[in-house]
C-alpha positions as CSV (number, residue, x, y, z in Angstrom):
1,X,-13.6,15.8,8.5
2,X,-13.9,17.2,12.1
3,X,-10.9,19.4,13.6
4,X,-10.5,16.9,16.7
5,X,-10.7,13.9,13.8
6,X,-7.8,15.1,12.2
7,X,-5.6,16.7,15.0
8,X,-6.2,12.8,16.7
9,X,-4.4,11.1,13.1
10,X,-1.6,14.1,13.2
11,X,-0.5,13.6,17.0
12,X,-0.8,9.7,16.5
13,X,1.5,9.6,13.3
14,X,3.7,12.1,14.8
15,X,4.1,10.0,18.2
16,X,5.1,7.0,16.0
17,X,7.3,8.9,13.4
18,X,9.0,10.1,16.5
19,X,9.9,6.4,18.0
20,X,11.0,5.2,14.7
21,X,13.1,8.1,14.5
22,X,14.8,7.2,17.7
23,X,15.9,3.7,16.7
24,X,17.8,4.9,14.0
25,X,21.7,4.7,14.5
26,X,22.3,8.3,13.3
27,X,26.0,7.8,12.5
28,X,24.9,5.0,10.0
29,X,22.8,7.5,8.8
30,X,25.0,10.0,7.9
31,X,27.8,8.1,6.6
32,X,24.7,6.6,4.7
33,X,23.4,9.8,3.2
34,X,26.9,10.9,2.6
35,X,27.5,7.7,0.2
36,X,24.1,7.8,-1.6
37,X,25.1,11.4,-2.1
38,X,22.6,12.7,-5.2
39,X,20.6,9.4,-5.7
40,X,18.8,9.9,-2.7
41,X,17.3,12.4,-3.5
42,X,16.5,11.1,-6.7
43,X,14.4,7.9,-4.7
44,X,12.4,11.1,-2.9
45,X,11.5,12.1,-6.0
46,X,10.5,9.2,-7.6
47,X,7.9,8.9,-4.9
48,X,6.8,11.6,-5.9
49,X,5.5,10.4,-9.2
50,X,4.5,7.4,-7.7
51,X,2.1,8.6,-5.3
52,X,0.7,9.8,-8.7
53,X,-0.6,6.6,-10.0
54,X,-1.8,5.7,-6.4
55,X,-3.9,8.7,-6.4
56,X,-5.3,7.9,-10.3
57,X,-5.9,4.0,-9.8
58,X,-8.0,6.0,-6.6
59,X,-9.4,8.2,-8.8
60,X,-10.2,6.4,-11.3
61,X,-12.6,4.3,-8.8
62,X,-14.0,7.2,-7.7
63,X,-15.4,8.4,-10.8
64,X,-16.8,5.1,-12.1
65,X,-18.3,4.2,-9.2
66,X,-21.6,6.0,-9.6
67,X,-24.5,4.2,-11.0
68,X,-26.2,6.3,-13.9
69,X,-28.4,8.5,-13.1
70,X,-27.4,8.7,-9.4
71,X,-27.0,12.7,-8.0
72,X,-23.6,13.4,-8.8
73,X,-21.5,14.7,-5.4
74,X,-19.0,17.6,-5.1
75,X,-16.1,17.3,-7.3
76,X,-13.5,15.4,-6.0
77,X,-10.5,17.5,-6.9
78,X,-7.5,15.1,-8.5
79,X,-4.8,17.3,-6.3
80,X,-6.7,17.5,-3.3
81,X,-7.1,13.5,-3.3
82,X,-3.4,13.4,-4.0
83,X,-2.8,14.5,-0.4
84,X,-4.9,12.3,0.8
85,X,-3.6,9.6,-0.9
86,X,-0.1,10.7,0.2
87,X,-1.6,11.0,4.3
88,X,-3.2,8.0,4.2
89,X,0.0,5.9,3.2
90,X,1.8,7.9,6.0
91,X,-0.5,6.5,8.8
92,X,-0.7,3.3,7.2
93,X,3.3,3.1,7.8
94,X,2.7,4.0,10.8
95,X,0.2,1.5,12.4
96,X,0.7,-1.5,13.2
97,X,-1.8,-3.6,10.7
98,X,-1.4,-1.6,8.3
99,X,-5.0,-0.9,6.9
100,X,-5.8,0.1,10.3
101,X,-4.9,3.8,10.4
102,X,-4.8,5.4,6.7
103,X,-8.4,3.8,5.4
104,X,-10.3,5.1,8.2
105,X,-8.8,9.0,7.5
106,X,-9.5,8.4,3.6
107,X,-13.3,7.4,4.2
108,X,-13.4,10.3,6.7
109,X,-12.2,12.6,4.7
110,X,-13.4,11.8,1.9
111,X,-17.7,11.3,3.3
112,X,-18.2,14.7,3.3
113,X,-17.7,15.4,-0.6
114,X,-19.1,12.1,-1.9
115,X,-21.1,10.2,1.2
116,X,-20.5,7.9,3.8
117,X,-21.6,4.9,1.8
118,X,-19.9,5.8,-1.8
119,X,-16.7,7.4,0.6
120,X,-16.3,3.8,2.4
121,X,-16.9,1.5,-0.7
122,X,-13.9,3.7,-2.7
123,X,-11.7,3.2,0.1
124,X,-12.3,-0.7,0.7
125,X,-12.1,-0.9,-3.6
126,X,-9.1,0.9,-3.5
127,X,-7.4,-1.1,-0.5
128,X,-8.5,-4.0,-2.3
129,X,-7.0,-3.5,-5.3
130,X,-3.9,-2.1,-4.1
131,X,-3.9,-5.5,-2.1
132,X,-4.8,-7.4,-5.6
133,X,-1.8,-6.0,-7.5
134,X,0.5,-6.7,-5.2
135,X,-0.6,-10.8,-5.7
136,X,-0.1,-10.0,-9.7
137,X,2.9,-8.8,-8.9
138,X,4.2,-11.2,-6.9
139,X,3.1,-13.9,-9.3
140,X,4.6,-12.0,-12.2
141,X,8.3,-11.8,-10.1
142,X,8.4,-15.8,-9.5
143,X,7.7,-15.7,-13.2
144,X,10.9,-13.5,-13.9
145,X,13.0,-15.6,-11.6
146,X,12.5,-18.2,-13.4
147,X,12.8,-16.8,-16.9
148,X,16.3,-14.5,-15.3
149,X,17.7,-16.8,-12.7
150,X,19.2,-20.6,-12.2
151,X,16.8,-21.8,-10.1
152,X,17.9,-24.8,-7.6
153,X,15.2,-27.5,-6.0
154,X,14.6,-25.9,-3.1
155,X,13.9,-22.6,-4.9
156,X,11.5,-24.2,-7.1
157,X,9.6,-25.6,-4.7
158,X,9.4,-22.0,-3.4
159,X,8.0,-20.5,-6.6
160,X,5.5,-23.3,-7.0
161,X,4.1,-22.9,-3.6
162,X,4.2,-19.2,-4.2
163,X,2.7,-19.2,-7.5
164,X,-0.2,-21.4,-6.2
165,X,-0.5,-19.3,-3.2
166,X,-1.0,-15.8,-5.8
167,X,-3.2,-17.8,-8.1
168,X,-5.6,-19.2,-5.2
169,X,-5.4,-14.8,-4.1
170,X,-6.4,-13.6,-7.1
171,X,-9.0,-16.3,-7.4
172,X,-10.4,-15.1,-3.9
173,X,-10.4,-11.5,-5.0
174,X,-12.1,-11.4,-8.0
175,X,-14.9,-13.2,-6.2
176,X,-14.5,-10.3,-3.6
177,X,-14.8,-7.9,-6.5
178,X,-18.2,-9.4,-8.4
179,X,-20.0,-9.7,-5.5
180,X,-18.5,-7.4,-2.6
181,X,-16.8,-8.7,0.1
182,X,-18.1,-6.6,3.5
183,X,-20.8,-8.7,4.3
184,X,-18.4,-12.0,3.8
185,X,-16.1,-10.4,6.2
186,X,-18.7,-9.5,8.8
187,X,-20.2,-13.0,8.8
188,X,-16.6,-14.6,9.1
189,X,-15.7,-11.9,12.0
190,X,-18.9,-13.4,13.8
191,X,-17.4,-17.2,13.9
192,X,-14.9,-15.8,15.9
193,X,-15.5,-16.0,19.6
194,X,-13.6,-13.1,20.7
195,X,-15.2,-10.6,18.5
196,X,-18.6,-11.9,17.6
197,X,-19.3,-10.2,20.3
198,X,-18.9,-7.1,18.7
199,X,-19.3,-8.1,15.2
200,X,-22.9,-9.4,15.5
201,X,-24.4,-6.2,16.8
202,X,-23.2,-4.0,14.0
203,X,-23.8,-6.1,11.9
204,X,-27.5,-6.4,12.3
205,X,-27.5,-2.5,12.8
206,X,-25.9,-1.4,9.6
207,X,-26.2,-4.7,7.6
208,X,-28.5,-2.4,4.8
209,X,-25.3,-0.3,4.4
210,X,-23.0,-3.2,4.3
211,X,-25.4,-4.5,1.9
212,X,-25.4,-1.1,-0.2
213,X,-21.2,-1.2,0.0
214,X,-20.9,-4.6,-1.2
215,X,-23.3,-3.3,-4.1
216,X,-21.0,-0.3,-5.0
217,X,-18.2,-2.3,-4.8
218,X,-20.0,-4.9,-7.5
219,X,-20.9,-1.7,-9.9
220,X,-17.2,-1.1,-10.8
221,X,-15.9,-4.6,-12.1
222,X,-19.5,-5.5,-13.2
223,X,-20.0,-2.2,-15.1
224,X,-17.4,-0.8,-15.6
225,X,-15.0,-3.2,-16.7
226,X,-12.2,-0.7,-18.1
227,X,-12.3,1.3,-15.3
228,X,-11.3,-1.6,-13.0
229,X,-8.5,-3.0,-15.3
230,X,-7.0,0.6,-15.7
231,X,-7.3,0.6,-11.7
232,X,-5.4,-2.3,-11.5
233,X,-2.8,-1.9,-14.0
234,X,-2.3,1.7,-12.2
235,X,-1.4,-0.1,-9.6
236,X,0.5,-2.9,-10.5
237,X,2.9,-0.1,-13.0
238,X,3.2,1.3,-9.5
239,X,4.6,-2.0,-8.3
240,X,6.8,-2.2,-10.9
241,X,8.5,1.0,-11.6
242,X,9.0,1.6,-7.2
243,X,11.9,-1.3,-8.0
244,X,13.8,2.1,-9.3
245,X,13.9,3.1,-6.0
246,X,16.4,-0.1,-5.4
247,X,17.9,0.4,-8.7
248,X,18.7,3.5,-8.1
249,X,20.6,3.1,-5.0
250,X,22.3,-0.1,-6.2
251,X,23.8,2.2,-9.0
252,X,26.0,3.9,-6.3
253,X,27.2,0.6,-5.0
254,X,27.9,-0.6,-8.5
255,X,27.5,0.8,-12.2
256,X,26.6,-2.9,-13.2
257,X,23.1,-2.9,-11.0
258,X,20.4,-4.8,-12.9
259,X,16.9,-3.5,-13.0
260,X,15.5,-6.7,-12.9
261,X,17.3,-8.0,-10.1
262,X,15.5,-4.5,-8.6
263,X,12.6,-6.0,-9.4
264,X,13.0,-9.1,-7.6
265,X,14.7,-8.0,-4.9
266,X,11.0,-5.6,-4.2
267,X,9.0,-8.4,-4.7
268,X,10.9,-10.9,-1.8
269,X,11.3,-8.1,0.4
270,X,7.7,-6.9,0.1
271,X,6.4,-10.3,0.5
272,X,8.0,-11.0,3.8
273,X,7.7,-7.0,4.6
274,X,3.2,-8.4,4.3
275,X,4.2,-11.0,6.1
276,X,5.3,-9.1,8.9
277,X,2.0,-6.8,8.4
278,X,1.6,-6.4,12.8
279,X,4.6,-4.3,13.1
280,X,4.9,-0.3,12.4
281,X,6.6,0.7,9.6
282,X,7.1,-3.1,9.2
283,X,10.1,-2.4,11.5
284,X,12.5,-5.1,11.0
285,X,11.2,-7.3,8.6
286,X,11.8,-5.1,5.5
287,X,16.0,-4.8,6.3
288,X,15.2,-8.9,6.4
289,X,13.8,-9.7,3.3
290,X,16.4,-6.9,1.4
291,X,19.0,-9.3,3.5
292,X,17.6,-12.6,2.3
293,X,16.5,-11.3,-1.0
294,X,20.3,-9.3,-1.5
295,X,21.6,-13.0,-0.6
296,X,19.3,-15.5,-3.0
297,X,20.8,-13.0,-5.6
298,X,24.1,-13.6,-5.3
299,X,24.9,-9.5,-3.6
300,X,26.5,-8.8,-0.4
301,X,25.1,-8.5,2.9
302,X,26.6,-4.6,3.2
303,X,24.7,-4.2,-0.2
304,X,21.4,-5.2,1.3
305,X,22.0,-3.4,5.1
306,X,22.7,-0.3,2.2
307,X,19.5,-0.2,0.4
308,X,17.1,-1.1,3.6
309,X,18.7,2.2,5.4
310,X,17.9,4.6,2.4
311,X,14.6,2.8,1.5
312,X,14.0,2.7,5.1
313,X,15.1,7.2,5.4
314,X,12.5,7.4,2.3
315,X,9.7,6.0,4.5
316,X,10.6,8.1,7.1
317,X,10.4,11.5,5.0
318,X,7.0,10.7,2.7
319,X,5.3,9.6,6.4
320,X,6.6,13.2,7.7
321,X,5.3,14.9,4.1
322,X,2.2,13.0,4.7
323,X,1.7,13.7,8.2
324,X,2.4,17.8,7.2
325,X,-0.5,17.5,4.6
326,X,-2.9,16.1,7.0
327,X,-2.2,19.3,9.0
328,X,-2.4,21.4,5.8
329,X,-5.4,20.5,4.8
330,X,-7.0,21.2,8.5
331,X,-5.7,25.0,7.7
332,X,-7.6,24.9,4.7
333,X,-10.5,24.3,6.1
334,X,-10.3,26.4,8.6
């Protein structure tokens, strides 16, 4: 990727890191810090390892996205798409939408190793399927409340609109995955009168490429049918083993924390967290849905104001680690 590339997604992230910073109460903070005492730093950690089946559902894409016989590209280093992995989360914190900051850096970053084309369809695989396990998830958490918790009327009409809702996702996505889904976007962005406009042009001046992406997209869940479920259940362990994050702090509020409350506590708070996709670092609606989830489980408000603030200084530290990398790896290349 170009110097000027790069320097433009390290001062942006930093210019945003920098305002969340400033709304934190910094006395809260502290006394926060001071009462998670050694557990917080075991949530950095577990990042840590969790950013490690990111990078291998990625990975694992990459690698089984060639069609046989096709030129093989420079070897894309497991370590080296690690950072990537970790950088491109950190600007996806960071911008509002989401999918609009750390997918562009991954495809640029990525082109020059394994090609534009091949670069963009692994990124838009990848998003999808990080998208598509969070649906199984979600599905799979209405499940366990149900199986876990007493469930009242109105919650039950809750889980059955939700479960529908997942089901009618996953439906959509597996279309999205046996045929590609680029184009399909393209054409829908052109119905809309304030960007067909835009969309229309580039769409009939790269629609071969689109074409070739939808194609490459196809290849893994057509071909390569293993690869794609390991892919996904990469991602959907991920899911599942991040709700030790709010295990973990629970524990220090009380020694009878249940992990599967964890569990569901993750999967109300990251559905409202989706919900609220506009807003950087999903500001707000995250301490709301640990609130409301803390709440529909019977826990105390302090509990849930607890584990937003250290799940909230975790953010905060992996999109500083991730923003550092993207410098890093601008040093290496020099």
């Amino acid at each position: 990727m170009k110097k000027k590339y790069q320097n433009a997604f390290f001062m942006f992230g930093i210019a945003v890191l920098i305002i969340m910073v400033t709304q934190l109460d910094f006395k809260e903070v502290y006394e926060g810090l001071q009462r998670a005492g050694y557990w917080f730093f075991a949530v950095i950690a577990l990042w840590f390892f969790l950013y490690i089946l990111n990078t291998a559902s990625w990975y694992t894409i990459i690698h089984h996205s060639q069609k046989t016989g096709e030129k093989r590209n420079k070897q894309v280093e497991f370590w080296w798409l690690y950072k990537i992995t970790v950088s491109g989360f950190a600007l996806n914190y960071a911008t509002p939408g989401g999918l609009m900051g750390g997918e562009p850096y991954r495809i640029m970053s990525l082109s020059p190793k394994i090609g534009t084309e091949r670069a963009s369809s692994s990124v838009i695989l990848y998003a999808m399927t990080h998208i598509f396990s969070h649906f199984w998830f979600w599905l799979l958490s209405a499940m366990l409340y149900v199986a876990i918790e007493n469930v009242t009327i109105p919650m039950l009409c809750f889980i059955i609109a939700l479960t529908a809702f997942c089901s009618l996702a996953i439906w959509f996505f597996i279309k999205g995955y046996k045929r590609g889904i680029t184009v399909n976007c393209m054409q829908v962005l052109s119905r809309f009168p304030m960007i067909k406009k835009w969309a229309n042009p580039f769409f009939e001046k790269h629609s071969e490429q689109l074409k070739n992406i939808d194609r490459q997209i196809a290849i893994l869940h057509n071909q390569n049918r293993k690869a794609f479920v390991i892919a996904v259940l990469l991602e959907l362990m991920c899911r599942i083993i991040s709700a030790l994050e709010i295990y973990f702090i629970l524990l220090v509020l009380s020694p009878k924390a249940n992990y599967l409350e964890s569990i569901l506590i993750l999967a109300f708070t990251s559905l409202i967290a989706n919900m609220l996709f506009f807003l950087p670092l999903q500001l707000g609606g995250r301490e709301g849905g640990f609130l409301m989830s803390a709440k529909g489980l019977a826990l105390t408000a302090n509990a849930g104001i607890f584990v937003a603030l250290i799940v909230r200084l975790r953010e905060l530290i992996w999109t500083a680690i991730g923003l550092m990398l993207i410098k890093l790896d601008r040093k290496k290349e020099n």
